[in-house]
N, C-alpha and C positions, 0 to 999 in steps of 0.2 A: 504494500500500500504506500502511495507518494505520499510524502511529507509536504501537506499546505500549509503549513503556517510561516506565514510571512512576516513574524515578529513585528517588530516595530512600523515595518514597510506598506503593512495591511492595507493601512488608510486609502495608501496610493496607489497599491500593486491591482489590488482588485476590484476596483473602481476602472482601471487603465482596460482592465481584461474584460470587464462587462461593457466598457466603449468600443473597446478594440472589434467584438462579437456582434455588438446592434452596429457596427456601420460594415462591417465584412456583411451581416443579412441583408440589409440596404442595399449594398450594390450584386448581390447574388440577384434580390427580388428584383432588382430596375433590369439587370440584364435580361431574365428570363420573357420581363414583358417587354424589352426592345425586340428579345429575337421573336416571341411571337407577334409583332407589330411587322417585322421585317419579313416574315416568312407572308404573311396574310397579302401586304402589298407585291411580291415577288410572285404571290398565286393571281392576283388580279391582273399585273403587268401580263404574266405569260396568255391568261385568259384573254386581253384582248391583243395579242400579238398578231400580227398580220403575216401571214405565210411569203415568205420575199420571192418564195418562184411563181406565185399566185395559184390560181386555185387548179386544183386535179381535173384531169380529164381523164 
């Protein structure tokens, strides 16, 4: 079992580590909604892409 006690340091140390952990979650959650914001628009582009040899015969 790890040894937490951070003696006298407490005040700062785990204070620092529960900042440290809400702003790492923060940009976990922002990115996950960038890439499904990125993927959604990347479905629409392809959706109205126009075929460049035009259309099948």
């Amino acid at each position: 079992m790890p040894d937490l006690d951070m003696g006298t340091y407490a005040a700062f140390v785990w204070p620092a580590w529960g900042l440290s952990a809400l702003v790492l979650g923060g940009l976990v959650v922002r990115a996950s909604r960038a890439a499904r914001h990125w993927s959604r628009d990347l479905a629409a582009l392809e959706a109205a892409a126009v075929d460049p040899t035009g259309p099948a015969a």
